[in-house]
C-alpha positions as CSV (number, residue, x, y, z in Angstrom):
1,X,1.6,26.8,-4.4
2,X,0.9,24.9,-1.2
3,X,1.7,21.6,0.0
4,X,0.6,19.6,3.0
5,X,2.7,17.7,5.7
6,X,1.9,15.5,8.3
7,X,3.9,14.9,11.2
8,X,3.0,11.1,13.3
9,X,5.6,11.4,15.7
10,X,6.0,7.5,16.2
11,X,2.2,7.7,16.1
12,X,-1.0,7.2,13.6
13,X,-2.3,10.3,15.4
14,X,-0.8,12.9,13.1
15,X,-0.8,16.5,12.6
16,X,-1.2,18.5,9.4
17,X,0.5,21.8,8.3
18,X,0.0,23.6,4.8
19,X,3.4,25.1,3.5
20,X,3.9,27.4,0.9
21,X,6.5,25.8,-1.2
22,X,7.8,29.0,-2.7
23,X,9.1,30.6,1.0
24,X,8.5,27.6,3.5
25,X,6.8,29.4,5.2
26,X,3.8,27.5,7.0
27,X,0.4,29.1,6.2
28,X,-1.8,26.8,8.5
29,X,-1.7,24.4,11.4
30,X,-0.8,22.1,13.4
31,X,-4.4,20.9,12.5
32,X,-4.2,17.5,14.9
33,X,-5.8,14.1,14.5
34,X,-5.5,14.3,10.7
35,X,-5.1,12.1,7.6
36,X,-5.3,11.3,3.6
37,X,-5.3,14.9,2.9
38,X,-6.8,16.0,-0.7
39,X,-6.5,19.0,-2.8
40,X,-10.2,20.0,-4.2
41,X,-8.9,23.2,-5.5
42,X,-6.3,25.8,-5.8
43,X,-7.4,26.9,-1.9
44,X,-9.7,24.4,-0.6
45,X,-8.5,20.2,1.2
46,X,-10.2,17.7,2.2
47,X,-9.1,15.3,5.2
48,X,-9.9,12.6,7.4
49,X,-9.7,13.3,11.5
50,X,-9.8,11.1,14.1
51,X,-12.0,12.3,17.1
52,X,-10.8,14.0,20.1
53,X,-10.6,12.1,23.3
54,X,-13.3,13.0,26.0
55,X,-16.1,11.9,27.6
56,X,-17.5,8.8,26.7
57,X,-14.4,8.0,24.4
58,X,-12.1,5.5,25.4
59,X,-8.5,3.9,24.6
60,X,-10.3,1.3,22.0
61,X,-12.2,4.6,20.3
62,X,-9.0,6.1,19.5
63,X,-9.4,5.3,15.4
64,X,-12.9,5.3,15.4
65,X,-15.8,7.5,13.8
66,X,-13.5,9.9,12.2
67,X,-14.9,12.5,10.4
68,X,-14.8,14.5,7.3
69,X,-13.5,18.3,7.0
70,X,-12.9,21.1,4.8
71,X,-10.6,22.9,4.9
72,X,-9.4,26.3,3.4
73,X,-6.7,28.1,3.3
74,X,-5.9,31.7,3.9
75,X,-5.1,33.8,1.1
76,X,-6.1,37.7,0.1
77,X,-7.4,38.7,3.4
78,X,-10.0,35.6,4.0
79,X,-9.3,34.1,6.8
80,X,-8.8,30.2,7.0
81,X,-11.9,28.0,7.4
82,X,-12.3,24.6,9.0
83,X,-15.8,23.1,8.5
84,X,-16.9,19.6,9.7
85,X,-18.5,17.9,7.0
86,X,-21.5,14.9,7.2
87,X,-19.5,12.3,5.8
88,X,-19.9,8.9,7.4
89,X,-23.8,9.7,8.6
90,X,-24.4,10.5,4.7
91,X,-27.9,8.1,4.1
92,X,-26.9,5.1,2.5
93,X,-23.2,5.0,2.9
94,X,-23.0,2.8,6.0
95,X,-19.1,2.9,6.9
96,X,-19.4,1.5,10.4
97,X,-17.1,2.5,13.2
98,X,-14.1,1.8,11.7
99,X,-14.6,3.0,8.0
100,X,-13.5,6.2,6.7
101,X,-15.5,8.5,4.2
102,X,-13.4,10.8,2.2
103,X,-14.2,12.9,-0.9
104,X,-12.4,13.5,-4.1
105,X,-13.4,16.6,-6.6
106,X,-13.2,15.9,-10.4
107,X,-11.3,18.7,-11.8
108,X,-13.5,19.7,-14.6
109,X,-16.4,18.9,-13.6
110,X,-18.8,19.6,-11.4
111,X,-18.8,16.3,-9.7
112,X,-16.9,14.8,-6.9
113,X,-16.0,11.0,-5.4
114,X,-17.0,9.7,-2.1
115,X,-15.0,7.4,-1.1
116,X,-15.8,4.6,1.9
117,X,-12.9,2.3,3.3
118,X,-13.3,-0.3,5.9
119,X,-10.8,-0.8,8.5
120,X,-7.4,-1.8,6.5
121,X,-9.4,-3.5,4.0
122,X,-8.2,-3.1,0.7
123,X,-11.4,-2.9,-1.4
124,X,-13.2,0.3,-1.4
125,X,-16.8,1.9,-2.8
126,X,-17.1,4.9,-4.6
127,X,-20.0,6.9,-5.4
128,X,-20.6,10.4,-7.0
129,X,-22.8,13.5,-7.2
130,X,-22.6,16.9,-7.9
131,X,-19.8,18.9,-5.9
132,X,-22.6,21.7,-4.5
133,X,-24.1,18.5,-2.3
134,X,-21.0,18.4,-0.4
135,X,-22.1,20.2,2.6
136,X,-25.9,18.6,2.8
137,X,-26.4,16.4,5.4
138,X,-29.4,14.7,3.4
139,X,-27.2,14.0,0.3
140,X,-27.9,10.5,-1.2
141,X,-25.0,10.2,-3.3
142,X,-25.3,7.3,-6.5
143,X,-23.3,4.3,-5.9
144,X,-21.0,3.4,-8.7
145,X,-18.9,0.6,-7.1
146,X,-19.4,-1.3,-3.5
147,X,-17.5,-3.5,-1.5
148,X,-18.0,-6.8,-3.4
149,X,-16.8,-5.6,-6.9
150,X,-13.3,-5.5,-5.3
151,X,-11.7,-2.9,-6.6
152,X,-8.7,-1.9,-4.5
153,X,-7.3,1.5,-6.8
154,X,-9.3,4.2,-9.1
155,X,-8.5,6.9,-11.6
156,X,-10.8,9.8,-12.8
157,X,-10.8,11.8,-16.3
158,X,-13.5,13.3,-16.6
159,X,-16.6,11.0,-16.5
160,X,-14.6,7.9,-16.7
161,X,-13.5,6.2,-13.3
162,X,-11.0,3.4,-14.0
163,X,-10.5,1.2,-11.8
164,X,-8.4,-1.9,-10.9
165,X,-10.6,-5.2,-9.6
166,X,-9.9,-8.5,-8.4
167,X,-13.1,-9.2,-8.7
168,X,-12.9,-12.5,-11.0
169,X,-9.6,-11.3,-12.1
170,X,-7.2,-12.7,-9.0
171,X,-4.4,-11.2,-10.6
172,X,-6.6,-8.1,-11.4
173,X,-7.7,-6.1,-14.1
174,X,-8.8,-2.5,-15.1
175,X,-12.6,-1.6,-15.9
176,X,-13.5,1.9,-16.9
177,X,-17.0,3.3,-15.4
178,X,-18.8,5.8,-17.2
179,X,-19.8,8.2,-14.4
180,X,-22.8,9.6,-16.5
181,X,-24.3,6.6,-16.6
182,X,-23.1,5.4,-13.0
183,X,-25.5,2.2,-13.0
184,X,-24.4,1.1,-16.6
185,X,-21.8,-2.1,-16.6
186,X,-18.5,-0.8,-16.4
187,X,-15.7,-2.0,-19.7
188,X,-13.0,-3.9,-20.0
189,X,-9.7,-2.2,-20.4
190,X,-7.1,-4.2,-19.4
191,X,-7.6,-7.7,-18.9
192,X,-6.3,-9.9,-16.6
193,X,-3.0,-12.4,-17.2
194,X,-0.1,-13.7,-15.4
195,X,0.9,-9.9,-14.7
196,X,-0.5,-8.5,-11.8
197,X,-1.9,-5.1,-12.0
198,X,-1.3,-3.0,-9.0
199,X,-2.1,0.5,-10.0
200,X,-3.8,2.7,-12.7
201,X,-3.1,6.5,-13.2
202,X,-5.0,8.9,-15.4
203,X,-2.9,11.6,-17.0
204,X,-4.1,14.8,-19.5
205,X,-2.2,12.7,-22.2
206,X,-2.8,9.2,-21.2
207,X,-3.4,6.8,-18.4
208,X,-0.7,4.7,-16.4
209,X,-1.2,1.2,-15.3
210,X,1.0,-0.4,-12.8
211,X,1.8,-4.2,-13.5
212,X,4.1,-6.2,-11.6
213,X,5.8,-9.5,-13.7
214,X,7.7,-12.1,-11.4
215,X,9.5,-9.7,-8.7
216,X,9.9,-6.8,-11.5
217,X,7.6,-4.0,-11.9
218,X,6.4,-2.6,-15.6
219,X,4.8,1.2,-16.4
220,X,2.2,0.8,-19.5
221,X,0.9,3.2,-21.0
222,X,-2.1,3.7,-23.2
223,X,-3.1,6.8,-24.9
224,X,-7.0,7.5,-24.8
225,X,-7.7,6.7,-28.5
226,X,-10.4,3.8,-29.0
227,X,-8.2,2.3,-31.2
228,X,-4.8,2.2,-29.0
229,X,-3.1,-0.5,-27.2
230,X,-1.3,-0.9,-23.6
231,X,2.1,0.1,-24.6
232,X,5.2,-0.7,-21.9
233,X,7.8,2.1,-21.0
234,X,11.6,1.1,-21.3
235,X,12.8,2.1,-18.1
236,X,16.9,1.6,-17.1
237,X,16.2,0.1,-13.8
238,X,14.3,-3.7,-13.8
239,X,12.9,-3.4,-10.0
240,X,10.6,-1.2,-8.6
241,X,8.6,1.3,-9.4
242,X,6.8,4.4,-7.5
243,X,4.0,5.9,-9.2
244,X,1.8,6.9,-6.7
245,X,0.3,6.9,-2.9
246,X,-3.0,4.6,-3.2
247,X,-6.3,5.5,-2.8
248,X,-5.8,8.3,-0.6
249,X,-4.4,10.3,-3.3
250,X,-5.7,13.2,-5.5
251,X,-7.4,13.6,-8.9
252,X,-5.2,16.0,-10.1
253,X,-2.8,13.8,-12.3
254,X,-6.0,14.1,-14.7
255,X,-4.7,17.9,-15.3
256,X,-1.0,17.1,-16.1
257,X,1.2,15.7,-18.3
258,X,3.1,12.6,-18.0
259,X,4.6,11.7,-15.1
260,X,6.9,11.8,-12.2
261,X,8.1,8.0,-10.7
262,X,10.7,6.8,-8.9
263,X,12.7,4.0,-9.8
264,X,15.0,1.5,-7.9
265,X,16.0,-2.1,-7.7
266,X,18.1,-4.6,-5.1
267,X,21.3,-2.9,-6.0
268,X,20.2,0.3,-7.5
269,X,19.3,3.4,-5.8
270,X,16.4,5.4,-5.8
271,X,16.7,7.9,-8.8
272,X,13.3,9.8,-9.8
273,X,12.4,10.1,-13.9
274,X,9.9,12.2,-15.7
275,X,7.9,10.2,-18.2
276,X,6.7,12.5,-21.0
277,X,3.5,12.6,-22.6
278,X,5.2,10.6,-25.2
279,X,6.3,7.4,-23.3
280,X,10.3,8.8,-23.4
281,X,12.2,8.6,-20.6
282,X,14.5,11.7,-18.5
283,X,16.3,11.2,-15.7
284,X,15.4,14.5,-13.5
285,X,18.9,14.9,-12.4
286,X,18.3,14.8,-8.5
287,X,20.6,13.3,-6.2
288,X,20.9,9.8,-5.2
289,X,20.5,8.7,-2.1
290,X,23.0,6.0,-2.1
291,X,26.3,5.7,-3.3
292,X,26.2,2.9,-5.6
293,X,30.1,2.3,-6.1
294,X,29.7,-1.1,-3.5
295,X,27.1,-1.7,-5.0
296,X,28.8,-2.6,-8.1
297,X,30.6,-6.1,-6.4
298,X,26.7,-6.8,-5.0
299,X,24.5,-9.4,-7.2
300,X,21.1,-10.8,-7.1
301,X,19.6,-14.3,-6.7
302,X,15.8,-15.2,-7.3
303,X,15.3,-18.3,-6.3
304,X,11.0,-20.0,-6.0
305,X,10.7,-22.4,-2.7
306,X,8.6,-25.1,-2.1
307,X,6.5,-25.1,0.9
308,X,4.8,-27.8,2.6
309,X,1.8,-27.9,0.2
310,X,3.8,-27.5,-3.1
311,X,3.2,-24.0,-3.0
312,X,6.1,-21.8,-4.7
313,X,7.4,-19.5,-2.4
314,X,9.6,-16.3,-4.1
315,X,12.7,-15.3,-2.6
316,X,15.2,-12.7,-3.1
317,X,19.0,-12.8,-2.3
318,X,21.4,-9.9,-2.3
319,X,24.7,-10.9,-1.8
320,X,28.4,-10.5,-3.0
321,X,29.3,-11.5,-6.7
322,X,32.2,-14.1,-4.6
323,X,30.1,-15.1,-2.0
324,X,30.1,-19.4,-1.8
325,X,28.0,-21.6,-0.8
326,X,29.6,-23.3,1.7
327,X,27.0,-23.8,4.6
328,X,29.1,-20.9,6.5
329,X,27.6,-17.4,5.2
330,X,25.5,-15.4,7.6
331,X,22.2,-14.6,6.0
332,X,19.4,-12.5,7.3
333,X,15.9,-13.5,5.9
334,X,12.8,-11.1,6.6
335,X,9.3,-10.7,5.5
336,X,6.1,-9.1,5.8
337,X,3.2,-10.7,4.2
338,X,-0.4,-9.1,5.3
339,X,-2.6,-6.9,3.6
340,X,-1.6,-7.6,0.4
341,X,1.7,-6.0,0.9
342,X,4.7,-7.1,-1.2
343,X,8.0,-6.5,-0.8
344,X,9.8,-4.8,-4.0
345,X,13.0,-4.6,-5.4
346,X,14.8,-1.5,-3.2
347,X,18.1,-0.8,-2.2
348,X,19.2,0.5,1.2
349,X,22.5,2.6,2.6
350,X,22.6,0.7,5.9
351,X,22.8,-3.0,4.0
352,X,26.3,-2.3,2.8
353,X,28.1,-2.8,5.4
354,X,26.4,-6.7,6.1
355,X,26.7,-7.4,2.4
356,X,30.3,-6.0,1.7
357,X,31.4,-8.4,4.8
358,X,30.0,-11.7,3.1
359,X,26.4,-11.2,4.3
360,X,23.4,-12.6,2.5
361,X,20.1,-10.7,2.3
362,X,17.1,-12.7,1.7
363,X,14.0,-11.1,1.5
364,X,10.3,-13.4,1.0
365,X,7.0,-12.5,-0.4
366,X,4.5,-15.7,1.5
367,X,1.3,-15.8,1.5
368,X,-0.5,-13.1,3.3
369,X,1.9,-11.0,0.2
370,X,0.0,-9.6,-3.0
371,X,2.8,-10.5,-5.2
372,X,1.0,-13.4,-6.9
373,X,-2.3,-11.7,-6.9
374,X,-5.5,-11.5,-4.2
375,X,-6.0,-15.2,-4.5
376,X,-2.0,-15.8,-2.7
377,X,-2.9,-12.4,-0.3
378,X,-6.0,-14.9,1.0
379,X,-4.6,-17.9,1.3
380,X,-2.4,-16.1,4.1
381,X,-5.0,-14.3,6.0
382,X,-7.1,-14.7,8.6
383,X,-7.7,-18.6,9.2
384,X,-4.9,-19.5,6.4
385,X,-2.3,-17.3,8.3
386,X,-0.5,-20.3,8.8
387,X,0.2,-20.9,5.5
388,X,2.5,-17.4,6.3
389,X,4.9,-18.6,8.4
390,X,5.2,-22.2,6.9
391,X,6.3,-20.7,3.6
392,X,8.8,-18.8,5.6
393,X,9.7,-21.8,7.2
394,X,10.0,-23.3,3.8
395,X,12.4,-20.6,2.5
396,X,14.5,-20.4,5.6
397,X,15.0,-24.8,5.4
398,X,16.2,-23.9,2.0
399,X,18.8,-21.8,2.5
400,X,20.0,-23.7,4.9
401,X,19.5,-27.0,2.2
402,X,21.4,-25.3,-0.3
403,X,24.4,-24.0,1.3
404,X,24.1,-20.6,1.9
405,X,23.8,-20.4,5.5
406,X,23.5,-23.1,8.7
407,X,20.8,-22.6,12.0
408,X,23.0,-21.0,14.1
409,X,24.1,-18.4,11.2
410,X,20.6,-17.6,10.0
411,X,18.4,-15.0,11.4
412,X,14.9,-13.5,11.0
413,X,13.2,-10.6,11.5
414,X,9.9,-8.7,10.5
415,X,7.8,-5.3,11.7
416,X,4.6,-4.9,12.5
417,X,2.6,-7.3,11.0
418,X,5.8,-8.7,10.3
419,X,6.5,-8.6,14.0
420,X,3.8,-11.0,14.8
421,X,4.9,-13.2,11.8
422,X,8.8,-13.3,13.5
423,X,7.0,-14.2,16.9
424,X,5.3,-17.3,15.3
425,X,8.0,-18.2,13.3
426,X,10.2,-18.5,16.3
427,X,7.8,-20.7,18.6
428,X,7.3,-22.8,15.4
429,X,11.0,-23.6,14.9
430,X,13.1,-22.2,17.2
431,X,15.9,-24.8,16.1
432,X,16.3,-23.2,12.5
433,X,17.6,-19.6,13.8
434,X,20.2,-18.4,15.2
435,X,18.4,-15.1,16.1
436,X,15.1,-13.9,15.4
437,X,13.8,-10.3,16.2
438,X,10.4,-9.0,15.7
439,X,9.9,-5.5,15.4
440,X,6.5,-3.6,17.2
441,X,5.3,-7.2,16.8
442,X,1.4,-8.2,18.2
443,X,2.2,-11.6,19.8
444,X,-1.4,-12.3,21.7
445,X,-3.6,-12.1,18.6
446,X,-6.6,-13.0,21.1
447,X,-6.5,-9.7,22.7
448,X,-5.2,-7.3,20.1
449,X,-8.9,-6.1,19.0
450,X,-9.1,-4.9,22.7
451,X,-6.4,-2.5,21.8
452,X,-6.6,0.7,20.3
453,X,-5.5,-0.5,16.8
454,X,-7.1,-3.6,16.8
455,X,-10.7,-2.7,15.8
456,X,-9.6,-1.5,12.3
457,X,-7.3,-4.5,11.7
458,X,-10.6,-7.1,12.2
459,X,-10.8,-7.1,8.3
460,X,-7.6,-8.7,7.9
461,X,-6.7,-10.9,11.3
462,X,-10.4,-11.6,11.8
463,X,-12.1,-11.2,15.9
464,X,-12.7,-13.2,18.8
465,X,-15.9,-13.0,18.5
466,X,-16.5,-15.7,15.9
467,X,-15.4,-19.6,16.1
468,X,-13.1,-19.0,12.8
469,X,-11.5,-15.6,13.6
470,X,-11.3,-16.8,17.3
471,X,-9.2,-20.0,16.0
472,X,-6.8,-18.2,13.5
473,X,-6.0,-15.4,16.0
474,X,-5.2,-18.2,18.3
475,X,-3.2,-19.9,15.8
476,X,-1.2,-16.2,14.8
477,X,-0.5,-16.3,18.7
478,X,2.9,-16.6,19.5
479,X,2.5,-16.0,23.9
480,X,1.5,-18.8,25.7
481,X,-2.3,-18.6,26.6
């Protein structure tokens, strides 16, 4: 059985080796410049890779036009094989410099999924055709989804794609496609509601779906009978859940039973379950990766904010069962809050020592987060990135209003996107923070896209090059111009 690593080495520029799992012994690579690796077969991968620097490649082409390859692995004599495929110049597909075009083979059939992303863009088209059409430069393969239906995660059994939309659904829902009829309407599986779908799995035995209620995450499951129901999975842990790796995954969950998640929540550790066929429950028995006895005095306050439009604002505090409000607690508030991302219940080793000392934790989901739904991740991106750091804003004025902590004992920090967010939060209000620190932070929005990551980020932070994107990245700016 193989398995395939990459290694970034602080960078998005990764390398790829294939390990047998049985000895550890490594069968192939370094293979450089690689990503979203997917098994086709027992021998055979697929990947994305970045293009080499040379001539006529510059800094800003770094994560541009990467390709599609092939790859197989050497077993019985054959030696490995690495073949560049079409992929982004397949007719009709249209990725742009910044998309990616990866392929997916349905175990079972003779079909296979192409794939096209844009950028960090969420949404995603898929398309299909027959698996011997791979390697055909001419192939036109039939659209099933594009851009605009919004569909941000898929599953495949079979001839039926499911997939979760926020098309019309802010708070999203799950359609099922019928890949033999790829033009047909797809039907509604799981409706949208106040829960937000964020993920759909198909298993052997049933599919998976995902769903996040208030700050907790919930596992349904619905066996593949016409006549059955969404049905949720008692778990022992109310907090997170890990049930997959996005889009970028396989489709071989299609040819197993049940599954394997990870579970964890503000003061519970990471502890991995197998979910039989059935819907039971076992705990798999690994270690756990934090001692939990602290953990034990720790509790948990979820609080909504108001921000300066009304709008409710989550927040999460971890703190001591005895800790008081008395206006004198140190608290450390971060957040994140583009692409959708949202930060879930988790549980940390290097927290203990601030919280068993009287710390607060606070952690925020703004807008610019996907933990209300698309409609909250837009009303914090792009031109409404301010809403962002007002909500933050927002939460950090009430903890301060309610006791828990005072300016000079409050501090704030975010990475990455995050980064920029702590920037801007700091020019903003530089009187409500004791410290703020913003980690690989962008803090001159205007000239980002002129930097080797900033191309594919357009999608979210918007470019210079239009009045509206122009004014929002000048807005996100946190340098003086």
């Amino acid at each position: 059985m193989w398995g395939c690593l990459c290694r970034l080495r602080g960078s998005e520029d990764a390398s790829l080796y294939v390990v047998d799992t049985a000895t550890g012994r490594t069968v192939l690579g370094p293979l450089p410049r690689a990503g979203l690796p997917s098994w086709q077969d027992d021998h055979q991968f697929s990947m994305d890779r970045l293009q080499p620097p040379g001539p006529g490649r510059t800094e800003l082409d770094k994560y541009r036009d990467s390709d599609l390859a092939l790859i197989t692995v050497p077993r019985d004599g054959h030696q490995a094989q690495d073949e560049t495929l079409t992929g982004r110049a397949w007719p009709g597909l249209n990725p742009g410099r910044d998309g990616d075009v990866l392929a997916r083979r349905i175990p079972g059939t003779d079909r296979v999924l192409v794939l096209v992303g844009n950028g960090v863009a969420n949404e995603l088209a898929l398309y299909t055709g027959p698996w011997g059409q791979l390697r055909d430069p001419g192939t036109r393969w039939t659209p099933v989804v594009g851009m605009a239906d919004g569909v941000v995660d898929y599953a495949v059994r079979g001839n039926e794609l499911y997939v979760v939309s926020h098309q019309g659904a802010p708070r999203q829902q799950v359609l099922v496609h019928d890949l033999s009829q790829p033009g047909a309407s797809p039907r509604l599986l799981l409706p949208a509601s106040e829960r937000v779908v964020q993920r759909v799995v198909a298993g052997r035995d049933a599919l998976w779906v995902l769903v996040r209620e208030g700050n907790v995450n919930l596992l349904l499951r619905r066996a593949y009978r016409p006549d059955a129901h969404f049905e949720p999975v008692a778990l022992p842990v109310a907090g997170q859940i890990y049930i997959d790796s996005g889009w970028g995954r396989d489709a071989w969950s299609s040819q197993q039973d049940g599954l394997v998640i990870g579970v964890q929540g503000w003061t519970e550790s990471l502890r991995y379950l197998q979910v039989q066929a059935d819907g039971k429950v076992r705990d798999l028995g690994l270690p756990a990766q934090v001692v939990d006895d602290a953990a034990a005095n720790l509790s948990t306050t979820e609080v909504m904010v108001r921000s300066h439009d009304g709008a409710m604002v989550p927040m999460s505090l971890i703190h001591r069962r005895d800790v008081k409000r008395d206006g004198r607690n140190p608290v450390w508030l971060s957040a994140y809050a583009s692409y959708g991302f949202t930060i879930e219940p988790n549980h940390r080793r290097e927290r203990l020592a601030w919280l068993e000392r009287g710390g607060v934790l606070a952690f925020a989901n703004p807008r610019g987060s996907g933990v209300f739904g698309n409609d909250w991740y837009l009303a914090g991106k792009g031109i409404r990135k301010v809403n962002t750091w007002l909500d933050v804003i927002a939460c950090a004025e009430y903890l301060v209003a309610q006791g828990w902590t005072r300016p000079s004992q409050l501090g704030f920090s975010g990475r990455s996107a995050g980064g920029m967010l702590a920037g801007r939060v700091l020019t903003a209000r530089p009187d409500l923070f004791g410290a703020v620190v913003p980690a690989v932070g962008v803090h001159d929005g205007l000239r980002f896209e002129a930097e080797p990551n900033g191309p594919p980020n357009i999608p979210e932070f918007g470019s210079v090059a239009t009045e509206e994107g122009f004014r929002g990245l000048l807005a996100m700016s946190s340098m003086p111009t």
